[in-house]
C-alpha positions in Angstrom: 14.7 -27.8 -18.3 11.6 -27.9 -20.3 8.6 -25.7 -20.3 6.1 -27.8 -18.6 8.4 -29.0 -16.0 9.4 -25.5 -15.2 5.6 -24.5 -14.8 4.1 -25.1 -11.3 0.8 -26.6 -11.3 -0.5 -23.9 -8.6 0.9 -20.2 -8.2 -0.1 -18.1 -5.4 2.5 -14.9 -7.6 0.9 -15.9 -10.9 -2.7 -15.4 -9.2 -1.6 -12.2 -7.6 -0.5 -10.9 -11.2 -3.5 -11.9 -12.6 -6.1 -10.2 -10.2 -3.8 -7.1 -10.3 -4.3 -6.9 -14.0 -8.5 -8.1 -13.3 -8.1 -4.8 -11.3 -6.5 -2.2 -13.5 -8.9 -3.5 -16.1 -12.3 -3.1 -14.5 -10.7 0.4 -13.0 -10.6 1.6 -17.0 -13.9 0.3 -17.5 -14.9 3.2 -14.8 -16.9 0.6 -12.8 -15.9 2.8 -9.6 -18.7 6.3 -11.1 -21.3 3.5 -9.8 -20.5 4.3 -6.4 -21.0 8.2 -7.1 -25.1 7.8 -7.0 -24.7 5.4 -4.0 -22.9 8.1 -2.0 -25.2 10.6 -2.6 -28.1 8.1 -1.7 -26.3 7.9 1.9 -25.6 11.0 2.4 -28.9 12.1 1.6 -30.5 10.1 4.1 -28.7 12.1 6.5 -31.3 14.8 6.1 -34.5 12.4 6.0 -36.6 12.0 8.8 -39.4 9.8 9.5 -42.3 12.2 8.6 -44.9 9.5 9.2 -45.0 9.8 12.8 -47.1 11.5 14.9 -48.2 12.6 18.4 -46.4 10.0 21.3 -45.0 8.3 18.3 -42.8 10.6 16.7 -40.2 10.3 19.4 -38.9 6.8 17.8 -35.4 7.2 16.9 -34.6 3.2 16.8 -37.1 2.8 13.9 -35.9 5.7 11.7 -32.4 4.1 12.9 -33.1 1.0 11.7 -34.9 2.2 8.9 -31.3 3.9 7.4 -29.5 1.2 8.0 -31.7 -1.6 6.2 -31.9 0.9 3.3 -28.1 1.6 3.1 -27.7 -2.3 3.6 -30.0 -3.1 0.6 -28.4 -0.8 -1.4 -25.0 -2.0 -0.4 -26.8 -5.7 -1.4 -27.8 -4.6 -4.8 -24.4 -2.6 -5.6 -22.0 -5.9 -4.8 -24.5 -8.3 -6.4 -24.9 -6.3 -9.6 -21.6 -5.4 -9.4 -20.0 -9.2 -9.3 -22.5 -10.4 -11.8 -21.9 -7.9 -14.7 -17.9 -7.4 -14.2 -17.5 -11.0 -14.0 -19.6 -11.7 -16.9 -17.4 -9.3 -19.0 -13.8 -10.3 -18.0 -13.5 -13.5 -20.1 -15.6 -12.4 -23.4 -12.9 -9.5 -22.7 -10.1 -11.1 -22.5 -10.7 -12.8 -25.4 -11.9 -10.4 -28.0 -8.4 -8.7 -27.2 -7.2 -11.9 -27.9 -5.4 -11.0 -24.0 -6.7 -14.3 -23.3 -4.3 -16.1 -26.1 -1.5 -14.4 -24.7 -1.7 -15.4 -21.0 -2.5 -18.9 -21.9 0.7 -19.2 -24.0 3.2 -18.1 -21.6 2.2 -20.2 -19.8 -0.6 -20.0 -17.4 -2.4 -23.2 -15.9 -6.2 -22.4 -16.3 -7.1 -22.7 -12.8 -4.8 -19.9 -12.1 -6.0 -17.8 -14.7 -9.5 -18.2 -13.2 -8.9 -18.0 -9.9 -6.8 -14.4 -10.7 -9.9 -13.3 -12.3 -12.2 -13.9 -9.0 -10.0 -12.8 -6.7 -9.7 -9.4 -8.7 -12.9 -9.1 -9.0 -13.0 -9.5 -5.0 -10.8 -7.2 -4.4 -12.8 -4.7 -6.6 -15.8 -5.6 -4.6 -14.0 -5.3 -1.5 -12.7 -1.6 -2.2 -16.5 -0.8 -2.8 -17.5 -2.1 0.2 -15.0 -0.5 2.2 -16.2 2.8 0.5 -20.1 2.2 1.1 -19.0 0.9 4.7 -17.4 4.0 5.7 -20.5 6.1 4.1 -22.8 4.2 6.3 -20.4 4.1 9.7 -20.4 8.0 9.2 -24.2 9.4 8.5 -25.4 6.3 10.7 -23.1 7.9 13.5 -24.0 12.0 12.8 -27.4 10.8 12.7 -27.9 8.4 16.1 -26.3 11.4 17.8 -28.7 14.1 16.5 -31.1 11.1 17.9 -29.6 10.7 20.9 -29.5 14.3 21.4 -33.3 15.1 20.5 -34.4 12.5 22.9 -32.6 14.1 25.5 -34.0 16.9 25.6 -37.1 15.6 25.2 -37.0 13.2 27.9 -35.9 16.0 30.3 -37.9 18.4 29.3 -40.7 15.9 29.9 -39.3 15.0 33.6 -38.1 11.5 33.1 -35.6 10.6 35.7 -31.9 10.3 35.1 -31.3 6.9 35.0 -34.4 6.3 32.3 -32.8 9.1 30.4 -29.6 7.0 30.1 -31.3 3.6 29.4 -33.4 5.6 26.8 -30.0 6.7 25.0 -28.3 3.3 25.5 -31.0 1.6 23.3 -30.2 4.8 20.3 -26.8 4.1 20.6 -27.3 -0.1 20.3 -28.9 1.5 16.8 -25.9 3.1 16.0 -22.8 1.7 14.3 -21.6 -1.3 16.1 -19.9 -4.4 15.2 -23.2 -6.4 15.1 -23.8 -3.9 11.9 -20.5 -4.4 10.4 -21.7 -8.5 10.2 -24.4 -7.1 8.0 -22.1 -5.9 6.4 -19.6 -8.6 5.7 -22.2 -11.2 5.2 -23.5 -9.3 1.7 -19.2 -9.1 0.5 -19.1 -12.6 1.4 -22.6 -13.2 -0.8 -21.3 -11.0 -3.5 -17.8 -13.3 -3.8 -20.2 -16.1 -4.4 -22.5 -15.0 -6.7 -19.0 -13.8 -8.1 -18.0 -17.5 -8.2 -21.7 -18.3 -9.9 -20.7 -16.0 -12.8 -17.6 -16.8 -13.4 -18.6 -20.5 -13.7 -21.2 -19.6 -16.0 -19.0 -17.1 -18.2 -16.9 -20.5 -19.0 -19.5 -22.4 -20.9 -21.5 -19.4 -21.8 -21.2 -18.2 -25.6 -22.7 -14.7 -24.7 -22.2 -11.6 -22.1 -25.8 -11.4 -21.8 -26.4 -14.9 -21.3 -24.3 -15.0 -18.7 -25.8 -12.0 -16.9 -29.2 -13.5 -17.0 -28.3 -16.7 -15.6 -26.4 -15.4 -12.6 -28.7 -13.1 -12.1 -31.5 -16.0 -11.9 -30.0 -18.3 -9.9 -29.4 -15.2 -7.7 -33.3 -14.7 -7.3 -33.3 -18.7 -7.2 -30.8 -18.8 -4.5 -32.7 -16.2 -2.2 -36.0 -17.8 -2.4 -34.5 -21.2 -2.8 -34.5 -22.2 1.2 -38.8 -21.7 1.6 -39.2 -24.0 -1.7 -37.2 -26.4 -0.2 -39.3 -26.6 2.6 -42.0 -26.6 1.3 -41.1 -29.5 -0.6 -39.3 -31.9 1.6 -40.1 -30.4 5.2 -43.5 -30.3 4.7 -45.4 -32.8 7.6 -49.2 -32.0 5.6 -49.6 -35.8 5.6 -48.1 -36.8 8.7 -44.8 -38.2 6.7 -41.2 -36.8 7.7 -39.3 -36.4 4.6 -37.4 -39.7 3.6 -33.7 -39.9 2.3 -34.3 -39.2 -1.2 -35.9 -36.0 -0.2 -33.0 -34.6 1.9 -30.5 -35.6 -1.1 -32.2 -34.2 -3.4 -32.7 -30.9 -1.1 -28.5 -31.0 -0.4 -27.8 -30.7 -4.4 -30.3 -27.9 -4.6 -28.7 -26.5 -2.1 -25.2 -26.8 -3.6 -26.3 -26.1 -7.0 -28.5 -23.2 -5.9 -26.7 -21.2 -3.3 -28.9 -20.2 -0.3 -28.5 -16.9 -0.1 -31.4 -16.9 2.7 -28.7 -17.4 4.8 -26.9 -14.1 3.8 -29.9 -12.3 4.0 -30.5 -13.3 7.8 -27.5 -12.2 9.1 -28.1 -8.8 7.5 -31.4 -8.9 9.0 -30.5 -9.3 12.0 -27.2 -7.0 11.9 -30.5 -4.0 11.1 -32.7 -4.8 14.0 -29.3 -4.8 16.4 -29.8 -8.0 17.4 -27.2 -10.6 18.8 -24.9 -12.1 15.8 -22.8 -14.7 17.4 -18.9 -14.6 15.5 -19.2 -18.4 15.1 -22.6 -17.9 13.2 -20.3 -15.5 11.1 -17.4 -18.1 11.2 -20.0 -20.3 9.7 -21.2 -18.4 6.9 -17.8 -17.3 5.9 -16.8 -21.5 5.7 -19.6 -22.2 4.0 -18.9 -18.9 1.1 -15.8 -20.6 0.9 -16.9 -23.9 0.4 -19.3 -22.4 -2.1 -16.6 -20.8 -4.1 -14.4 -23.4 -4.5 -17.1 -25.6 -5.7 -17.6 -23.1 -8.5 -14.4 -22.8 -9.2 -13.3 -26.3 -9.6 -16.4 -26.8 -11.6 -15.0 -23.5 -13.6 -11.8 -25.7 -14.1 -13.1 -28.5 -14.9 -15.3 -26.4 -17.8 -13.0 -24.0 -18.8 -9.8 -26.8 -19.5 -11.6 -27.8 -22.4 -12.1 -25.3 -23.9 -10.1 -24.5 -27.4 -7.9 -21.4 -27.3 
């Protein structure tokens, strides 16, 4: 049988070897000592308290609460996006100043699978960090809304508030606390992270330089995050009386497909912080939409990448 009817034009095993070795290599790279200043960053906001306060308004545990939790959510935000930009940009420039890249492609490996090995390892990299940086914040965020819980307490009893305003007064700490509403925070900024992941990697393929294609991704990550109030302001606005025609809502749908809206991300997180309501099939929504997203990227990675000389 001959070598190209032997090779498969899919693999799900050749993918899996391939993000295993994406793995291994962005583990030697030491990529994990940037989670060492983020854990000390949440554990050290275990000891801060809201010093701003005074008089009647000290006794606000729900705003320093919610204050913890949008910092450790932004910092989770900035870690992942960082993170998927740079270690993206560097696997193929990698790959083939090792001339690792010659090797794979020889054996051979279809492109696409190549490619898509390469997200999905840097995924799963992503994914280990934000299981690390979840834990972090599920554990101070929980030591701290008890220390809340308990300091209001006492301070509602001492006070003379009655038993039942006591409880209702610890109920809305512990809706504060960590809940599942928080973990959809959290999940929405992975699932942003795999597709600014997927923006990077389709840059890296046309892209003759690392720093090129940090900048890029990085822009069309600012872009993507303001992208959603330009377009309204451009198409949705009603100034002079005129609802915006067909033209206008095409144009805004490649924007939006071009330019991911990462406004949408950012709500959910939002939200997740103030402990409001997050319905699962709004997070059912966003995570079929980050997948449409990525395989956008990555076909248009394929496409890009196949003609490329190796």
């Amino acid at each position: 049988m001959s070598r190209s009817t032997s090779t498969s034009f899919f693999s799900p095993r050749r993918v899996l070897i391939i993000a295993q070795s994406t793995v291994t290599q962005l583990v030697r790279m030491k990529i994990f000592y940037f989670l060492a200043p983020v854990a000390l960053l949440f554990l050290g906001l275990q000891f801060f308290d809201a010093i701003w306060f005074e008089g009647p308004e000290a006794l606000m545990p729900e705003q320093e609460l919610r204050m913890h939790k949008n910092i450790c959510l932004g910092t989770m935000m900035l870690f992942t996006s960082l993170f998927a930009i740079v270690a993206t940009a560097l696997l193929i420039p990698g790959d083939i100043e090792d001339r690792t890249l010659y090797t794979i492609l020889c054996k051979p490996v279809p492109r696409l699978d190549y490619l898509v090995g390469k997200l999905f390892g840097v995924i799963a990299v992503l994914f280990i960090a934000m299981l690390v940086m979840d834990v972090l914040l599920v554990t101070t965020l929980h030591f701290r809304t008890e220390d809340k819980i308990l300091q209001t307490t006492e301070y509602m009893t001492k006070i003379g508030y009655p038993e039942r305003e006591i409880a209702a007064g610890r109920a809305d700490i512990a809706a504060h606390g960590p809940t599942m509403i928080l973990q959809f925070g959290v999940i929405s900024h992975f699932l942003k992270a795999c597709v600014i992941a997927a923006v990077a990697l389709l840059i890296s393929t046309f892209s003759t330089s690392t720093l090129f294609t940090i900048a890029t991704s990085v822009m069309i990550w600012i872009i993507g995050s303001f992208q959603s109030i330009a377009r309204d302001g451009l198409f949705n606005d009603a100034t002079f009386g005129e609802a915006p025609g067909w033209a206008d809502k095409i144009v805004g749908t490649l924007i939006s497909l071009i330019f991911p809206d990462f406004q949408l991300f950012e709500s959910i997180s939002d939200a997740a912080a103030r402990a409001e309501d997050v319905l699962y099939g709004d997070m059912a929504q966003l995570a079929g939409l980050s997948a449409v997203y990525i395989g956008i990227y990555v076909v248009l990675s394929w496409f890009v990448f196949s003609d490329k000389e190796f």
